[in-house]
KOLMI-681979 format. One record per residue (C-alpha): x, y, z; residue in one letter. Coordinates in Angstrom, 1 decimal. Example, Ala and Ser with C-alpha at 12.3 -4.5 7.8 and 13.67 -1.06 7.14 Angstrom:
BEGIN
        u        v        w   resn
     12.3     -4.5      7.8      a
     13.7     -1.1      7.1      s
This chain:
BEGIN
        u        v        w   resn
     27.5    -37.4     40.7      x
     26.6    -34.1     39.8      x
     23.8    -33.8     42.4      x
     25.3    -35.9     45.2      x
     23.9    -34.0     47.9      x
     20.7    -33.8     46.8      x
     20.8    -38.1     45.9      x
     21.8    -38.5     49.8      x
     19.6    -36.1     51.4      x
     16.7    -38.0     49.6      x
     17.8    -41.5     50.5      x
     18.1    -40.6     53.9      x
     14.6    -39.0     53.7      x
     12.8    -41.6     51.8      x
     14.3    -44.5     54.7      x
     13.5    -41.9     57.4      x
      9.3    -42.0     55.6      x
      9.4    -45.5     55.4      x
      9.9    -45.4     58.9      x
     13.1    -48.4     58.9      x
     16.3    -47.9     60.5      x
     19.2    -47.9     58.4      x
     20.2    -51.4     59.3      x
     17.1    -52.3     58.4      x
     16.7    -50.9     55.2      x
     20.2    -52.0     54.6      x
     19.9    -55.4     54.6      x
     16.6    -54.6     52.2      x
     18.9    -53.3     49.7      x
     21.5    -56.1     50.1      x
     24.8    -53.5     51.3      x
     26.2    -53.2     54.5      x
     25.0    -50.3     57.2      x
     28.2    -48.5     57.1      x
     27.6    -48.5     53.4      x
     24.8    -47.2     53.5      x
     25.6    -44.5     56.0      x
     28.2    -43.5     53.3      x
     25.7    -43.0     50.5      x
     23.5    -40.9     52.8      x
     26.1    -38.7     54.4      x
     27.6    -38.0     50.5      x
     31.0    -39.9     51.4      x
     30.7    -42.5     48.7      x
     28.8    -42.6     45.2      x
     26.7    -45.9     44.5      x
     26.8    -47.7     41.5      x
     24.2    -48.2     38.9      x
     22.6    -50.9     40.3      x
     22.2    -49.8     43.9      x
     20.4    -46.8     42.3      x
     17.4    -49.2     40.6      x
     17.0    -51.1     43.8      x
     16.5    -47.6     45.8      x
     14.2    -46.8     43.2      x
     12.0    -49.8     43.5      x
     12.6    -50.1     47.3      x
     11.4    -46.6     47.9      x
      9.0    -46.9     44.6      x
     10.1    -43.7     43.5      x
     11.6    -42.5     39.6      x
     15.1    -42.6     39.1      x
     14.4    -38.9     38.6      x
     13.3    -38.2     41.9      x
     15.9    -39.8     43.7      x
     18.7    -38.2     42.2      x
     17.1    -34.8     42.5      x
     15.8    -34.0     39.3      x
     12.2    -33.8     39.5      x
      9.9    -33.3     42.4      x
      7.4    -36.1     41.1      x
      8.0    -39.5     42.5      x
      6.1    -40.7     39.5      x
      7.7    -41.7     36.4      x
      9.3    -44.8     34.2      x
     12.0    -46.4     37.0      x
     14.0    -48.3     34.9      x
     15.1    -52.2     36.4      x
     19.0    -52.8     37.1      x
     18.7    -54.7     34.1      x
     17.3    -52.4     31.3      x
     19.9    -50.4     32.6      x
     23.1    -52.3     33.3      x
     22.2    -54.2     29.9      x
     22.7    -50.5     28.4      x
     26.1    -49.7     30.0      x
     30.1    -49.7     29.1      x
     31.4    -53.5     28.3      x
     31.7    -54.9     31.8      x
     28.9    -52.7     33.4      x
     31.8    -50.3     34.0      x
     30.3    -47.0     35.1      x
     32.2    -44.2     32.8      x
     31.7    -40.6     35.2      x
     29.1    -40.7     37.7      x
     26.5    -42.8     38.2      x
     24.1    -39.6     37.0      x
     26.0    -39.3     34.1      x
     26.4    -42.6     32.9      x
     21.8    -43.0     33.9      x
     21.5    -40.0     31.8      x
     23.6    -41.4     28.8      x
     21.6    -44.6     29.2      x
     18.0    -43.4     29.0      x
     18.8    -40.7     26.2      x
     20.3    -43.6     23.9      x
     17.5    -46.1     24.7      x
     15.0    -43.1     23.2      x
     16.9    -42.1     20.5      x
     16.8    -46.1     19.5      x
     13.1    -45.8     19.8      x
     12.6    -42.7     17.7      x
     15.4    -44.3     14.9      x
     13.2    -47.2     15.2      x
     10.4    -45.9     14.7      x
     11.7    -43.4     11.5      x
     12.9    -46.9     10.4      x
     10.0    -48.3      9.9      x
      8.7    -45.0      7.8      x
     11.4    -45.8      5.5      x
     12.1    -42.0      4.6      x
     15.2    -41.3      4.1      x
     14.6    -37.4      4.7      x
     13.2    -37.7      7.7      x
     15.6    -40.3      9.6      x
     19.1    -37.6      7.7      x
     17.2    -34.6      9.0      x
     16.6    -36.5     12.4      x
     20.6    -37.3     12.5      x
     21.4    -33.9     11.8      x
     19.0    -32.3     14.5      x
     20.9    -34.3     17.0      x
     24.1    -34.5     16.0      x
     23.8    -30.3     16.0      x
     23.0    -30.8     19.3      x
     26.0    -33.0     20.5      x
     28.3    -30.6     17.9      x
     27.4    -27.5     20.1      x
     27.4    -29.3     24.0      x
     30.8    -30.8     23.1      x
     31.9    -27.5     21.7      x
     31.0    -25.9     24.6      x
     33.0    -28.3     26.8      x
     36.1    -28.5     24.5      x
     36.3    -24.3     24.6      x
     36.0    -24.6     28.2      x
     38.5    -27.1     28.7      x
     40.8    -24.7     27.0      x
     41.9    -26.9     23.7      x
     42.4    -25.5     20.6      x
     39.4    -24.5     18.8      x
     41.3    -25.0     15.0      x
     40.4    -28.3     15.2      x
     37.2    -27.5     14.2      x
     35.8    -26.1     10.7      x
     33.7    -23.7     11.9      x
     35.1    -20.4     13.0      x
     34.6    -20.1     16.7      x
     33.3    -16.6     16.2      x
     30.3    -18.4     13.7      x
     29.8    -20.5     16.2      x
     29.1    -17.8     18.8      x
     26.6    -16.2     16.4      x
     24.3    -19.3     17.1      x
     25.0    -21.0     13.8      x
     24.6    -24.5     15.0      x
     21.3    -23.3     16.2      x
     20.2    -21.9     12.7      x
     21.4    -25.5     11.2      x
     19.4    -27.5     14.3      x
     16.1    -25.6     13.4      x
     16.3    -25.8      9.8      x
     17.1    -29.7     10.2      x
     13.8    -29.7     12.4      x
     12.2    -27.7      9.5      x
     13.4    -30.8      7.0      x
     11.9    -33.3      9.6      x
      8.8    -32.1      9.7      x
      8.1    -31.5      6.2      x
      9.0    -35.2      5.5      x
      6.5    -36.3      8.0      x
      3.7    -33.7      6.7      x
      4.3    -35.0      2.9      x
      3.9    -38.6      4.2      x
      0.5    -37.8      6.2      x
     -0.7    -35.8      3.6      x
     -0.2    -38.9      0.9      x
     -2.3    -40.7      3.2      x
      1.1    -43.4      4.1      x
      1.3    -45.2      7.3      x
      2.6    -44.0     10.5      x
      3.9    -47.0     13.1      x
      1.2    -47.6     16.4      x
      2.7    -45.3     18.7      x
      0.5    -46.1     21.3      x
      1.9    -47.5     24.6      x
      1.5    -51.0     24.3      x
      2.8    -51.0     21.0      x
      5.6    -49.4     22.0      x
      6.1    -51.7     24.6      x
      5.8    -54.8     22.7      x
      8.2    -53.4     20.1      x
     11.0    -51.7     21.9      x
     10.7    -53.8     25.6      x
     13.4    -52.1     27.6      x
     13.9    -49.1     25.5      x
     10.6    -48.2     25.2      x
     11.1    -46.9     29.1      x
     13.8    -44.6     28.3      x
     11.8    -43.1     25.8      x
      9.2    -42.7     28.2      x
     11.4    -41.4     30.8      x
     12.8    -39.0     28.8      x
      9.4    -37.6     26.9      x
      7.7    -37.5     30.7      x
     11.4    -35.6     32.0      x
     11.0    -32.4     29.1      x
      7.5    -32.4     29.3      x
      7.1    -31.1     32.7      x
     10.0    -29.1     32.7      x
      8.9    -27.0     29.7      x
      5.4    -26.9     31.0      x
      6.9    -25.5     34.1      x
      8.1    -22.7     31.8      x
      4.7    -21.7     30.6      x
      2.7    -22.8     33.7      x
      1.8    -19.0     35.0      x
């Protein structure tokens, strides 16, 4: 897990507010004590699941405990919206951080699809794909040039690529998005119900990732501009 440290210091410090021993909260959780003692001393990464049940023991986000946000507030996510989500045979694929991350990021993009679906425009849904898939292109790019493989097997030259050309494609695919959607509200066509309920009804499961995520990026870039 990629914040460890900052998942067991928490645990420990959500049990210690509680005010429970760690027997106690232990048998709560349904793991042994000397298990426990190894997820809150760092020794030992929990699974998936064991990460949902803290969250509802403790009734804090998923983002909270594993360090990401100082809010306890949030979309927490059940063991089965996000098990349901996972590698064939719940098998965990990195750390447990990772693999949440992978999970609540593909439930909202299923929601967005979804909802582009529904729109039927075909503009709007390729200039969506693109707009991600830029974004993928340019984190795995990064990680494959770190790694230290062979940049040939890519098209692009990997001085272009340093010159922020993915970025020039990603905004002019965001561009292409949003004139598709102003063309459809300006012929007066119909947009889906996006309010929370209908989300909710729709996309049951999903629809919490997408909230996770939207709630996630929306504080952090409003702590950018906060002054």
């Amino acid at each position: 897990m990629a914040s460890t440290s900052e998942f067991s210091r928490t645990l420990s410090l959500l049990r210690k507010e509680r005010g429970v021993s760690q027997r106690t909260a232990a048998g709560d959780l349904g793991i042994s004590q000397a298990l426990l003692s190894h997820y809150e001393n760092g020794v030992r990464e929990p699974g998936l699941s064991f990460v949902v049940k803290a969250c509802d023991y403790y009734n804090v986000s998923a983002d909270f405990i594993l360090g990401r946000t100082l809010s306890r507030e949030g979309s927490m996510l059940n063991s089965e919206e996000v098990l349901n989500a996972a590698e064939p045979g719940n098998i965990l694929q990195g750390s447990v951080l990772a693999t949440l991350q992978s999970k609540l990021l593909s439930g909202a993009v299923g929601v967005l699809f979804g909802l582009l679906g529904k729109l039927g425009d075909k503009a709007a849904i390729n200039a969506a794909a693109d707009y991600l898939g830029g974004g993928v292109y340019q984190l795995y790019r990064h990680l494959y040039r770190c790694a230290g493989a062979n940049e040939d097997y890519f098209a692009l030259d990997s001085g272009d690529c340093a010159m922020d050309v993915s970025d020039a494609d990603r905004k002019l695919a965001e561009v292409r998005y949003a004139h598709a959607l102003r063309d459809r509200a300006e012929k007066k066509e119909p947009f889906p119900d996006l309010s929370p309920a209908a989300l909710a009804a729709a996309y049951p499961g999903r629809c919490q990732s997408m909230t996770q995520v939207l709630s996630t990026a929306d504080a952090r870039m409003n702590g950018l501009t906060e002054r």
